[in-house]
C-alpha positions in Angstrom: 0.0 0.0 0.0 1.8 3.0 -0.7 1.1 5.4 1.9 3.3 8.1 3.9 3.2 6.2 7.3 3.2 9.7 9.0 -0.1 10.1 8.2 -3.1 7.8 9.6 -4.6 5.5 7.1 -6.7 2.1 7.8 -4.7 -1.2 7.4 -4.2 -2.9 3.8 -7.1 -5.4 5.0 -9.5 -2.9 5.4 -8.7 -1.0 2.0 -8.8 -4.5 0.4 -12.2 -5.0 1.9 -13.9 -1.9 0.4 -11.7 -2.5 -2.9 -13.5 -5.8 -3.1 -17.0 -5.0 -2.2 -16.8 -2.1 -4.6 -16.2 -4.1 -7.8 -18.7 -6.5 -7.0 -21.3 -4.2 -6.6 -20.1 -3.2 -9.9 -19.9 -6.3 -11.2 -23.7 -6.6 -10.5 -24.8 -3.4 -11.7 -22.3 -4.1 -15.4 -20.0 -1.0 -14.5 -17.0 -1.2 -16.0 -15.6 2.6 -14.3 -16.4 4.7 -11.7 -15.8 8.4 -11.9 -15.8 9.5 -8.5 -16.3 13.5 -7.9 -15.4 15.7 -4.8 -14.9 19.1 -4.1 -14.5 19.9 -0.2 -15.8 17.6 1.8 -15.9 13.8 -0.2 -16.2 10.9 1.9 -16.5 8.8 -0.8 -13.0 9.5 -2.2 -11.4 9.6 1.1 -13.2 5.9 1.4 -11.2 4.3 -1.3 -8.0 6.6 -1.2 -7.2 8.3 2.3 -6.9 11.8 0.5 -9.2 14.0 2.5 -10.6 16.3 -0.5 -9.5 19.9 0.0 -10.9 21.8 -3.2 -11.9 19.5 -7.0 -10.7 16.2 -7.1 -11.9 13.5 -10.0 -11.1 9.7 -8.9 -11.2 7.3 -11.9 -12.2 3.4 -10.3 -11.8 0.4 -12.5 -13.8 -3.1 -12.2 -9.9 -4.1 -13.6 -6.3 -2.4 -13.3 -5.3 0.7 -10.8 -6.9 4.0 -10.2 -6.1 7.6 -10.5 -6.7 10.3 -8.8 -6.6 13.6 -10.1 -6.4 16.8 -8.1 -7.2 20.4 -8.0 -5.2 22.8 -6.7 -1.5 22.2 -8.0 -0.3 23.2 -4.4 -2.7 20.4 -3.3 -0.8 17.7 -4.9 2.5 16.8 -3.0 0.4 16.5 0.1 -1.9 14.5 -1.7 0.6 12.1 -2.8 2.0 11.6 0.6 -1.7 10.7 1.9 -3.2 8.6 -0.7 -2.9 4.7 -0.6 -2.5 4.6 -4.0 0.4 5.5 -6.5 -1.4 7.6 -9.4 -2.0 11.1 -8.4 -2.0 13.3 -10.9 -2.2 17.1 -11.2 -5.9 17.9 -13.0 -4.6 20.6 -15.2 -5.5 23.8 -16.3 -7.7 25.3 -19.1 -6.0 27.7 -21.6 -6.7 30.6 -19.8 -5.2 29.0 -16.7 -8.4 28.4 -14.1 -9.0 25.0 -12.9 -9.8 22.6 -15.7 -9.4 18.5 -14.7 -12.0 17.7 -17.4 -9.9 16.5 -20.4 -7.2 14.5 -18.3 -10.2 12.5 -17.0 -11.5 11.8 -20.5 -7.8 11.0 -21.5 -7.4 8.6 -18.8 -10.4 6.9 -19.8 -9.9 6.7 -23.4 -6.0 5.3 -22.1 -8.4 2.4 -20.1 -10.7 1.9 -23.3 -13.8 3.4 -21.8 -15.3 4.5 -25.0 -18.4 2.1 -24.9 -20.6 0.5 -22.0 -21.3 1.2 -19.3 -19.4 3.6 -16.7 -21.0 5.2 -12.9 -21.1 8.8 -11.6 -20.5 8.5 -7.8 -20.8 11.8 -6.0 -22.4 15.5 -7.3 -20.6 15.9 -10.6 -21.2 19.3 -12.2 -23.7 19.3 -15.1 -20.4 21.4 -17.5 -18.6 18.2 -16.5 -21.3 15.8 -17.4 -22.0 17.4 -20.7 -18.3 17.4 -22.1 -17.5 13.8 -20.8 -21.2 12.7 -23.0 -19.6 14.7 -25.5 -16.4 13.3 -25.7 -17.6 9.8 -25.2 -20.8 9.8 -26.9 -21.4 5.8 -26.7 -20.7 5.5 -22.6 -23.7 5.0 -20.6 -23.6 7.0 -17.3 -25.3 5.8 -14.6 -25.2 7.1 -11.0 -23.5 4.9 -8.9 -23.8 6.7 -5.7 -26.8 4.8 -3.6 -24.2 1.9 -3.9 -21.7 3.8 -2.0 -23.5 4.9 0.3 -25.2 1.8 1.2 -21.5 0.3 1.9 -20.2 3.5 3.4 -23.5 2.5 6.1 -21.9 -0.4 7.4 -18.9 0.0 9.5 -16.0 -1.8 10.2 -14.3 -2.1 13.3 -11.3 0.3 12.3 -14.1 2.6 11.3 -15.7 2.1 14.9 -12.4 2.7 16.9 -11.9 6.0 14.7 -15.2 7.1 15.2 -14.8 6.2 18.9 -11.9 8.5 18.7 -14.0 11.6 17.2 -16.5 10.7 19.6 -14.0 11.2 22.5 -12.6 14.4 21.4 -15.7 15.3 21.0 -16.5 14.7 24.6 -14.1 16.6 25.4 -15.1 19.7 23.7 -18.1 19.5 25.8 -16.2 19.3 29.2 -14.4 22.3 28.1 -17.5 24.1 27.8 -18.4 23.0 31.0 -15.3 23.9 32.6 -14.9 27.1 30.4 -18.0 29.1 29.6 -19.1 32.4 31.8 -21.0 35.5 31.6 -18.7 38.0 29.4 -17.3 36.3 27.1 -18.4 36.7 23.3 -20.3 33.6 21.4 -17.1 33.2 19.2 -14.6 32.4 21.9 -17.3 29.5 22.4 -15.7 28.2 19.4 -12.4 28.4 20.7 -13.4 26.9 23.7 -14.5 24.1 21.8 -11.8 23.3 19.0 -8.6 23.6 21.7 -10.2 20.6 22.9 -9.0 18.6 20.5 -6.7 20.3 18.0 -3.5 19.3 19.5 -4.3 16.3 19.6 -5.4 15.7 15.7 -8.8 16.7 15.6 -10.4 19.1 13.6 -13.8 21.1 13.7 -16.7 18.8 11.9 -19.6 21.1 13.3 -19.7 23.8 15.9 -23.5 25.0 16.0 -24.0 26.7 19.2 -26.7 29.2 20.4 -26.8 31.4 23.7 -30.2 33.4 24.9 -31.5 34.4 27.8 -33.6 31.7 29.6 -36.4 34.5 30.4 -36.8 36.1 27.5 -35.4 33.6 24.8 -35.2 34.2 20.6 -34.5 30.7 19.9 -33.7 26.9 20.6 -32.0 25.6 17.5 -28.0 25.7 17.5 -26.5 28.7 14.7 -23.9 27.3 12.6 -22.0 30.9 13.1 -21.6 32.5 16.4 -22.3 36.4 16.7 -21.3 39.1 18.5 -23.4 38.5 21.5 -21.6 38.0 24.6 -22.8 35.1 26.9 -24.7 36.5 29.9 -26.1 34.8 33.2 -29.4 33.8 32.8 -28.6 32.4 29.5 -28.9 29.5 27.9 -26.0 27.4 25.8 -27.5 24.7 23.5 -24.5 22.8 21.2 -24.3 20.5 18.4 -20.8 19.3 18.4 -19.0 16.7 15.8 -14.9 16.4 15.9 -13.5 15.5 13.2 -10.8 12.4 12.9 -9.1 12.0 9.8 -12.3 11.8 7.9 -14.7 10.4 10.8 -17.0 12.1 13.4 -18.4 12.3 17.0 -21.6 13.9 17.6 -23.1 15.2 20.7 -26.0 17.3 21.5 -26.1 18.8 25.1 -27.9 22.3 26.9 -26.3 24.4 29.3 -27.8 26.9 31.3 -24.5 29.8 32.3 -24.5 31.1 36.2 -27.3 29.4 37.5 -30.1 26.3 37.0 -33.0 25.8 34.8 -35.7 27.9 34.8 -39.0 25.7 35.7 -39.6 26.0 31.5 -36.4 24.4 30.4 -36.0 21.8 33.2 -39.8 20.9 31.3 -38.4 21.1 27.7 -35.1 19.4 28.6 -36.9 16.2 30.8 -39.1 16.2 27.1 -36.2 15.8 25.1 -34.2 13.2 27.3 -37.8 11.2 27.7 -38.0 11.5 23.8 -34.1 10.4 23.3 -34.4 7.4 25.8 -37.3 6.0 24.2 -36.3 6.0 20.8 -33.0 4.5 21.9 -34.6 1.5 23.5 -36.4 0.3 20.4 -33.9 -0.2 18.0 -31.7 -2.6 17.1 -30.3 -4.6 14.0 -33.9 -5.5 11.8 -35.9 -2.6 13.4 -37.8 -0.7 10.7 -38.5 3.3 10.6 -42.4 2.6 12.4 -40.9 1.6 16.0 -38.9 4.7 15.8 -41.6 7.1 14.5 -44.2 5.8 17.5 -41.4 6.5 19.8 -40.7 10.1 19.2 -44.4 11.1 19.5 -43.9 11.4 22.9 -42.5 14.6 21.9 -45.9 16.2 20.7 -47.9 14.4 23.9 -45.6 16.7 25.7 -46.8 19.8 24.5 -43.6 20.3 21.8 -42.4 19.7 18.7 -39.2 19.6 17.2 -37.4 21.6 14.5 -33.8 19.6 13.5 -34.3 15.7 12.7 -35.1 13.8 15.5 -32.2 10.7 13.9 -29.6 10.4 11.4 -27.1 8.0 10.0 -23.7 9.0 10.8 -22.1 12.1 8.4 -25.7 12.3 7.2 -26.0 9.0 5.7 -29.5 6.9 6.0 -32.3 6.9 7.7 -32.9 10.7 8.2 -35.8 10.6 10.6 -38.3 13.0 11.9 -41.7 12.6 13.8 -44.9 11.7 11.8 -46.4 15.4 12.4 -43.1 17.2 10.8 -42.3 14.4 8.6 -40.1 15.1 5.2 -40.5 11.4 4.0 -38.5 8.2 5.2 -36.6 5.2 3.2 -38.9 3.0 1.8 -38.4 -0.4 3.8 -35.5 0.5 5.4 -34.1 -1.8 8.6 -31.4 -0.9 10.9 -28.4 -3.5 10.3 -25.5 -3.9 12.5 -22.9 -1.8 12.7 -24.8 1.3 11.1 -24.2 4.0 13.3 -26.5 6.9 13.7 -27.2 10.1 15.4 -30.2 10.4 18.0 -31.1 14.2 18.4 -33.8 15.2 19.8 -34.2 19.1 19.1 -37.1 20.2 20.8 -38.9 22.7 20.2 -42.2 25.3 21.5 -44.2 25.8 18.7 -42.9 29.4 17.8 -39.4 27.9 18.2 -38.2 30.8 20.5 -37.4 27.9 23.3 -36.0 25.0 23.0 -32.8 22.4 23.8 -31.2 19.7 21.8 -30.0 16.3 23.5 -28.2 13.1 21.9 -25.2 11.7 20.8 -23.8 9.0 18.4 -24.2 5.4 18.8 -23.7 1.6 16.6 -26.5 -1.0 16.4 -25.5 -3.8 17.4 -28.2 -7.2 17.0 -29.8 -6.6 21.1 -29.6 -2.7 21.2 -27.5 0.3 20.7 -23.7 0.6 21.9 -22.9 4.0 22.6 -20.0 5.9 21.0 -19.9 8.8 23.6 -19.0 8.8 27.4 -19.6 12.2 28.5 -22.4 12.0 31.3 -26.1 12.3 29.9 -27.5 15.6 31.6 -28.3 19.0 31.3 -24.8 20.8 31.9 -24.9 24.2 34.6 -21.9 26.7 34.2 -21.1 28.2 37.8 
């Protein structure tokens, strides 16, 4: 595996593994190439190659042979080449006028492979300009998006993809015990931020999510976590309410917790809060690996019986893969006969809500489904958090 050993990467087994599973899930669907497209954040690229997509990158797959990866900005590529698992990264090249152009050394590397006829898949959110020149160059390929497939691998973890997460999750932890420890009346919402990223910088981590929100508990203007702090400086009285994801070299913790700065609850949020913990705890005890959506759904109405409603989804799949679940009442849709399988790992969130959404909390954390129940990821205690 040819890999800069300074940098983590997952053992040979495990890039083996999802080597294998890829090409027969493209044996089965008659793809000869994928085309793989990223530009910031693409897990699907970092799956298969350990390069952690900074701006465009283009990632040809073959059923047969070895891949390339071709990447955008020129600066990008020596640091690129050190990370990757595999040998061929390539610069993408440049148009004629000199802006970013990877385009025609995709189609050249796929002419090199004999990709002119069949059929080839699209795996991530390729531009439409890209699209049309590759249909143009190769008229007799049929494109096909391959993504669903991804991500229905991606949803299974494996246990190196456990013990990183476990590591996020950790780090993330610990970003809420130096809120804990940290926060006061005085300081602005941005050195919340701060707060929360020296938690695990030094130690590899980098910021996934840091949506935070502070208003007073007596007069509040909102319950849902910003994703940018403002100016306002945190007062006592206030509320805190976080949504917190470090990020390990390509994989997440997430925890949800409330905080109240210089003093307790207020009679309303101890109410709110005791909803949302009553709403997490029952969803968590119903699933486990074969559990479909409806176990979930009649679990988080205890949200509405309690005089609420929420306003982010009530459950994810980890980084946003399937199911994303809300309550019946503020439903967007669900995954047609979808189960829980082991060793998905997901998200439970409760974010809830008064009707006008001028109060609320969010409460949860990450966990993986295991065949009795749900192993959690997180360790930090389960409770609403009081700044002194």
């Amino acid at each position: 595996m040819h890999h800069d050993p300074l940098y983590v990467a997952f053992s040979p087994a495990e890039y083996e593994r999802r080597y294998r599973e890829v090409r027969e899930r493209m044996e089965r669907k008659g793809v000869q190439t994928l085309l793989f497209y990223g530009r910031g954040s693409s897990p699907e690229i970092h799956y298969l190659t350990n390069w952690l997509t900074t701006t465009e990158a283009h990632f040809v797959f073959p059923h047969h042979g070895a891949a390339t990866l071709f990447i955008q900005l020129s600066n990008h590529l020596p640091n690129a080449k050190r990370m990757a698992i595999i040998e061929d990264v390539r610069f993408g090249g440049s148009s004629a006028t000199g802006s970013v152009d990877s385009v025609p050394s995709v189609i050249e590397n796929l002419k090199e492979r004999g990709i002119e006829r069949g059929k080839a898949g699209i795996v991530g959110g390729l531009p439409y300009q890209h699209y049309f020149r590759l249909r143009e160059a190769l008229p007799q390929v049929e494109w096909i998006d391959f993504s669903g497939e991804l991500r229905d691998q991606r949803q299974i973890r494996s246990a190196e993809e456990i013990a990183r997460m476990k590591i996020a999750a950790a780090m993330s932890d610990r970003s809420v015990a130096a809120l804990a420890e940290h926060t006061r009346p005085g300081i602005p919402e941005h050195e919340l931020a701060k707060i929360v990223e020296d938690a695990y910088l030094g130690e590899g981590g980098v910021n996934g999510i840091h949506f935070m929100i502070t208003t007073p508990m007596r007069d509040p203007h909102g319950g849902v976590p910003q994703q940018y702090m403002s100016n306002r400086v945190v007062q006592k009285g206030d509320v805190l309410v976080v949504e917190l994801s470090a990020n390990y070299w390509g994989y997440t913790g997430q925890i949800l917790r409330t905080f109240t700065i210089g003093e307790g609850p207020t009679p309303e949020y101890q109410k709110i809060h005791a909803a949302a913990v009553e709403a997490f705890e029952r969803v968590a005890a119903v699933i486990k690996e074969g559990t479909d959506v409806e176990p979930v759904l009649d679990a988080a109405e205890v949200v509405h019986a309690r005089g609420y409603t929420i306003y982010d989804d009530f459950l994810h799949g980890a980084n946003q893969l399937p199911p994303i679940l809300r309550t019946r009442k503020t439903s967007r849709g669900a995954p047609a006969n979808f189960r829980f399988r082991k060793d998905m790992c997901l998200v439970i969130q409760p974010n809830v809500v008064t009707e006008d959404a001028r109060r609320g909390v969010q409460f949860g954390e990450m966990f993986r489904v295991t065949e009795s129940g749900l192993e959690p990821l997180h360790n930090y205690p389960r409770k609403l958090i009081v700044c002194r």
